[in-house]
N, C-alpha and C positions, 0 to 999 in steps of 0.2 A: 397931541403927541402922547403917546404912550408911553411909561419908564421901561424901558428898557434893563430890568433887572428879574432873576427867577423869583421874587417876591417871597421866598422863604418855602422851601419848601419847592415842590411841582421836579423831580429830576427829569435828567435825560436818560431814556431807555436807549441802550444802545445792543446792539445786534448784527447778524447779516454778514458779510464781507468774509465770506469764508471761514466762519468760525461757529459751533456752537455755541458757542459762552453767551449769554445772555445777563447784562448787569447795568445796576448805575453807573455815570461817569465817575461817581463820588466811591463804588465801588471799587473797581477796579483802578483808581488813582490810592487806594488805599494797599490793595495788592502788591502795586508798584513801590509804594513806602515799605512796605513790610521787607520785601525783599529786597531795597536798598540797604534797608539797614542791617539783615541779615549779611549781605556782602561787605560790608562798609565793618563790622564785627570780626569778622573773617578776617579783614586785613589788621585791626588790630590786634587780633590775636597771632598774629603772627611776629608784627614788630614789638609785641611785649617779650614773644617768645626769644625772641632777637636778639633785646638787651637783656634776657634774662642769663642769658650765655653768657654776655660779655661783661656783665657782672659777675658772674661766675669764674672766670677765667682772670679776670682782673680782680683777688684777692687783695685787699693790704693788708699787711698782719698787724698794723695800729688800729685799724679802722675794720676788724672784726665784728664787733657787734651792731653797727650802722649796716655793715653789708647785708649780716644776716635777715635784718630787720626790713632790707630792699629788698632781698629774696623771698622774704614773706607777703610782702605788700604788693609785688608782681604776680607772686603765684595765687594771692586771692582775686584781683584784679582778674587772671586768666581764668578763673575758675566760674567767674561771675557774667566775665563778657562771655563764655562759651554756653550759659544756662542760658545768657537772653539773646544768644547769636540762634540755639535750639528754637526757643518760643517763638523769634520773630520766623524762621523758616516752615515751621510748625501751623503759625498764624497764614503766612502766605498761600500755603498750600491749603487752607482750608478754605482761605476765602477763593482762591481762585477755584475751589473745588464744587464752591457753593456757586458762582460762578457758571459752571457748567453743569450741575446740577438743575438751577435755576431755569438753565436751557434747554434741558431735555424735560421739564418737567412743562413749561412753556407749547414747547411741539409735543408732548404729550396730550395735553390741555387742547391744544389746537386741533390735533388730531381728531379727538374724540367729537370735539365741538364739531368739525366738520363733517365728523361720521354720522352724527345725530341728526345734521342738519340735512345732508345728504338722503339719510331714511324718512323724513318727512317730507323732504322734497320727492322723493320718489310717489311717496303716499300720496300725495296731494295730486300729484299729476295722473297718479291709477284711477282717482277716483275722481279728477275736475270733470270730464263728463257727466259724469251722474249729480255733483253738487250744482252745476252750473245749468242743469236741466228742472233741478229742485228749485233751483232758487231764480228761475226764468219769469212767473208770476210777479215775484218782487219789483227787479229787476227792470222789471215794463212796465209799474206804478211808478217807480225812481225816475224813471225817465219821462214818463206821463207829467210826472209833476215840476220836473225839474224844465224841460222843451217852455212851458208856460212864463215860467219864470225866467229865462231865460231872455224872451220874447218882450217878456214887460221891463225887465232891465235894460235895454239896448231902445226902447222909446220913452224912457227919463227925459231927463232936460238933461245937456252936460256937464251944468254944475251940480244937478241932482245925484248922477253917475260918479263922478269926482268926489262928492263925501263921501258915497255909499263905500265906494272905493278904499278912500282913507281910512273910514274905520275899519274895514275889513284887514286892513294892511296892520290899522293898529292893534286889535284883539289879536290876528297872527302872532306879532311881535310878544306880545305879554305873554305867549305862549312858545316861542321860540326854544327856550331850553331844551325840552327835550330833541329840538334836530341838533345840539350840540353833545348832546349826550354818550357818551363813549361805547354805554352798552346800546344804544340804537345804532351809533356806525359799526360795532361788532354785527349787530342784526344783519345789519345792510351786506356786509360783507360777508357772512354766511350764507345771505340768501342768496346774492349772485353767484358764489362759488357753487351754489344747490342747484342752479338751474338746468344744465344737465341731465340733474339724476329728476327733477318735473319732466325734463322732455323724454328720458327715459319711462318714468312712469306714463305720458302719456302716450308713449306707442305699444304700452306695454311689453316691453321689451325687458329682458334677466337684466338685473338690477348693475352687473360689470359692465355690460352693452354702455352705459351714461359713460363712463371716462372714456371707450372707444369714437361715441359719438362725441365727446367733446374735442377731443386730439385729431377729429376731422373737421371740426369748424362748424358741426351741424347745429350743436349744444355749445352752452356756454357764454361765457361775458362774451367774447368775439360773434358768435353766431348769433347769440340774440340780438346783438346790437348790429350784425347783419340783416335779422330779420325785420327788427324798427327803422331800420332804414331803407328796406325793401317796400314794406308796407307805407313807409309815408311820403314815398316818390309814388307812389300810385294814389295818395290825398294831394299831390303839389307840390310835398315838403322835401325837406332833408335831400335834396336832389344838388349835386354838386355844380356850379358853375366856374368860369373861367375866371380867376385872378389877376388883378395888375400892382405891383408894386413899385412905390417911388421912395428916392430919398427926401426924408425933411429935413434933415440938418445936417451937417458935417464940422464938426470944429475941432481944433486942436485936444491933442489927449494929454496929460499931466501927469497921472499917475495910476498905477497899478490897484487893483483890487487888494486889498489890505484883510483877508480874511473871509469869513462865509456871511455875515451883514453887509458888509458894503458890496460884494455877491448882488446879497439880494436885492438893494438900492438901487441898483444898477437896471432894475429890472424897468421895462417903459409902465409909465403908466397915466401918461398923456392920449392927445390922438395916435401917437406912432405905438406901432403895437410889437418892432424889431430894433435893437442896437447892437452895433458890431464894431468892434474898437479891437485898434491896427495895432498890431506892434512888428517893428521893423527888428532884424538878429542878422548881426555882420554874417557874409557868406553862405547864408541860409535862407529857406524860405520864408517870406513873411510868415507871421501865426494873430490868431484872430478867436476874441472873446466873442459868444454871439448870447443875446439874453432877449427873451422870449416872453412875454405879456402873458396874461389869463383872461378866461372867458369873459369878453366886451357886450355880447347881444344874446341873450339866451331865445330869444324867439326861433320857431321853428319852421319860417316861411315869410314870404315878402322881403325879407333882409340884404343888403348890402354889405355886411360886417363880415369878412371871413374867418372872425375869432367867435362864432356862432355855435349855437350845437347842432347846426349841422356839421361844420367840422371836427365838434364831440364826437357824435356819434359815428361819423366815419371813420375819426380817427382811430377811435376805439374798437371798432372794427376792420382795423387793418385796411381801408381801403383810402380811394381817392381821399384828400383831405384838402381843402382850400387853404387849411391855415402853414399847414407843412409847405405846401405849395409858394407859399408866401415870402416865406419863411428859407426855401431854395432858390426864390429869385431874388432878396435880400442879400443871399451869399455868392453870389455868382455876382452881382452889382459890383459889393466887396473886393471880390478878387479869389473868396473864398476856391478851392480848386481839390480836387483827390488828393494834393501831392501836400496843401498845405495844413499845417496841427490846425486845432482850434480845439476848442473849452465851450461846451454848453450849458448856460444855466436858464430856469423857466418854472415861474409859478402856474400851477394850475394846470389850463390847458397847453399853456407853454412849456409845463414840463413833459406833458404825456408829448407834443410837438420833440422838443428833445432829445425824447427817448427816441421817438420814430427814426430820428433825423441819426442820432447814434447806432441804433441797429441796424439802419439799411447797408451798411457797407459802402456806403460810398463816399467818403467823408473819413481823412485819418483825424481822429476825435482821442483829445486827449485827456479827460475828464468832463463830467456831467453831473451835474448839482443840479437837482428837484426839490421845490418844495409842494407840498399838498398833491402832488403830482397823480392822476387814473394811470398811472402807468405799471403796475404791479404785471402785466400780462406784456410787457412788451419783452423780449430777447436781445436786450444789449451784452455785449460779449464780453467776458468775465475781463477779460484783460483790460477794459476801459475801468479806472475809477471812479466809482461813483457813489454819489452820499447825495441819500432822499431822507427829507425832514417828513414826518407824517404825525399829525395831531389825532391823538387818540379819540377826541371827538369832532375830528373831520369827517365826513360822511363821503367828498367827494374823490377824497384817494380809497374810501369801501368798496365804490363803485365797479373797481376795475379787480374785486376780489384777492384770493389770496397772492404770496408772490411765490410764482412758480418756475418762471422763465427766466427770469433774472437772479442775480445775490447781492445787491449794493451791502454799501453800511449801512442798517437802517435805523435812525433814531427817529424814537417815538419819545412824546410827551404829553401830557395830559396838563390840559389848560385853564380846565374849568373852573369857577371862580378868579381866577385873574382879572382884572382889568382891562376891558378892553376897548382899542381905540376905534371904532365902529359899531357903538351899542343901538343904533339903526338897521344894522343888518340882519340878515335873518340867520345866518353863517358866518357868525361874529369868527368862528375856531377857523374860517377855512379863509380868511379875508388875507393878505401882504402886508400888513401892520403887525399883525399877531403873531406871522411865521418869523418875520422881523426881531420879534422879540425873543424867540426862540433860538433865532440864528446869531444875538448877541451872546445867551448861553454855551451855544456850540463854539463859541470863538475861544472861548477859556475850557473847555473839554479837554482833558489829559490821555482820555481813555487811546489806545496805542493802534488802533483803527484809524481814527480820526486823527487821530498825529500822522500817522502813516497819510493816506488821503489827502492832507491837509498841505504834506510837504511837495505831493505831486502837483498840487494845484498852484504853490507858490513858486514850486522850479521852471513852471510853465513860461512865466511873464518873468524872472529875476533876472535873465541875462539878456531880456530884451527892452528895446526903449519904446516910448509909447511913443505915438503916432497921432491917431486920429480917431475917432468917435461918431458915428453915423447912424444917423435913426431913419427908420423906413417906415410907410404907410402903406397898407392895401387895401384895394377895395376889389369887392366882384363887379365885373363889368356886366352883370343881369344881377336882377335879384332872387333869389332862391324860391321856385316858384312861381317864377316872373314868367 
């Protein structure tokens, strides 16, 4: 287990939701002090003001010089509380100024980074022709030597294969850091957002043409993850099959989610890869929690598993997805229906599922919690609330590049160096143990986003009584490539 504390240090970046301001939660919980106390100053100065009257008006002419001497010790008192009623309003406004300052200085930053990256991306695509013709000689010795090797690895003995294996796994590992690395998921998520202005360069086409081409699906995270999905249905792969979904369990529900960790606990992560917990509200329609798995089978072909990437990639591309598929025959099992609320939460693939399941309109959704989520490109409608966790050196919410479509809250944190409870993985930042621990942070967050957010999610289940708790399985009924 992992402690579950911000181990000193590591804040919460919080952002999004309608707001420039871009700050810590330590931040902007500061903001909030300042200006209490400026009000809270305010009201004393006014009931000093008060009895200063009524000491004034209630003279005794034996007790002259005590009076005086209250009239003086009021009027310093007001003199003093009004210097630091100033300072603290003084203070507020500067921090909250810094605040938005921070934000605009943020998407300025941002801005340029993607302008920069944009014009490389352009370049690179004017000129992959001509490099890719240069560097064709290499390219067919790479391969010349690598085919061999290839050939002689796959007639080892199995256990010969199996160390070879392991150490290979193990040297990765020693080297793992950098794919946790924040300025590599920056990398990552520039260059997907650049792709476009590559596929512009490579038609050579005026360098505006890249944002038209990507607002038609040609360019872009969507279109190129259309096109890898194009191209690897014509190798076998990524080709969508039919889904079956069953319940595994069903058992009495107890209690309410208590917060955005126990959220995420909630999340499957057994064989069942869907839970959906009933809650019954006198005279109304049932409402219904649903929580959504992450990616189970990363292979790209032969598979069974509909939390695959093949339903990455499709899902990411807006298209067929098995796992979303799944995921609506889950809720339709449920009871789920158009007419009734529900709350979606989902790590990983299950959040970018989520989102899909949130934007399609058909489903009255009434809040949606992501963590690590490719969903930055999905269009859920500003009227759902939503708060996506994102680890600054998560690579796999990079993927799905900037956020454009959508405005959640969005907190970010930076993990590295923490403790982490899966130091076997290769994606220690992007694992449910670590958002976990993140999402124990966010449960004591003050910042008035996440308050706000926080109480939609709580009003959701407080006037209802729990029910029931039901977990689902799917499997494709062919194998992907099958």
């Amino acid at each position: 287990m992992t402690n579950r504390s911000d181990d000193g240090g590591h804040p919460l970046i919080i952002s999004g939701g309608g707001s420039i301001a871009v700050g810590t939660d330590e931040l902007f919980a500061a903001s909030r002090a300042l200006r209490a106390v400026a009000v809270e100053l305010a009201s004393c100065l006014r009931e000093l003001s008060a009895i200063d009257g009524l000491v004034t008006a209630t003279r005794v002419p034996l007790a002259q010089g005590s009076v005086q001497a209250a009239e003086h010790g009021i009027r310093d008192a007001m003199v003093l509380a009004s210097r630091a009623k100033d300072h603290a309003g003084l203070l507020y406004l500067a921090v909250d100024r810094s605040a938005t300052a921070y934000g605009i200085a943020e998407e300025a930053t941002e801005r340029l980074s993607t302008e920069a990256a944009a014009t490389l991306g352009y370049a690179f695509g004017f000129f992959l022709p001509g490099m890719a013709l240069a560097a064709l000689p290499g390219l067919l010795g790479i391969a010349g030597a690598a085919l061999p090797a290839a050939v002689a690895f796959s007639q080892l003995p199995p256990d010969r294969r199996a160390e070879l294996t392991t150490s290979l796994r193990g040297w990765l590992l020693e080297r793992k850091g950098i794919l946790s690395d924040p300025m590599f998921a920056s990398f990552v998520r520039h260059s997907v957002t650049s792709v476009d202005d590559v596929g512009a360069g490579l038609f050579h086409a005026v360098p505006a043409v890249s944002g038209i081409l990507g607002l038609l699906g040609i360019t872009g995270v969507t279109g190129s993850s259309r096109t890898v999905v194009g191209a690897g249905r014509g190798l076998g792969m990524l080709a969508e099959t039919p889904v079956r979904t069953d319940r595994v369990a069903s058992i009495p529900l107890s209690t309410a989610p208590q917060g955005w960790d126990d959220r995420a606990a909630r999340i499957p992560r057994e064989n069942a890869q869907v839970r959906i917990d009933r809650y019954s509200v006198g005279g109304q329609p049932e409402r219904f929690e649903v929580y959504v798995s992450g990616t189970r089978d990363f292979s790209l072909g032969g598979d069974t598993q509909p939390w695959d990437m093949t339903s990455n990639l499709n899902g990411i591309a807006f298209g067929d997805s098995g796992s979303v598929r799944a995921v609506e025959q889950a809720m339709a099992d449920a009871g789920v229906t158009a007419e009734t609320p529900v709350v979606l939460t989902g790590h990983s693939q299950g959040g970018l599922v989520a989102a899909l399941v949130a934007g399609s309109g058909e489903y009255d959704v009434r809040g949606l919690y992501t963590l690590g989520a490719p969903a930055a490109g999905v269009a859920v409608p500003h009227s759902v609330p939503w708060v996506a966790i994102e680890h600054t050196g998560d690579i796999v919410p990079a993927t799905s590049g900037e956020w454009t479509s959508s405005d959640p809250v969005l907190v970010r944190r930076d993990i590295s160096g923490l403790p982490s409870a899966t130091p076997d993985q290769f994606f220690p930042t992007h694992m449910l143990p670590a958002y976990r621990d993140t999402a124990v942070v966010l449960d004591g967050a003050t910042e008035s986003r996440v308050v706000e957010a926080a109480g939609h999610f709580s009003e959701f289940t407080e006037i209802a009584t729990p029910v029931s708790s039901t977990t689902y399985q799917s499997v494709r009924t062919s194998p992907v490539g099958g």
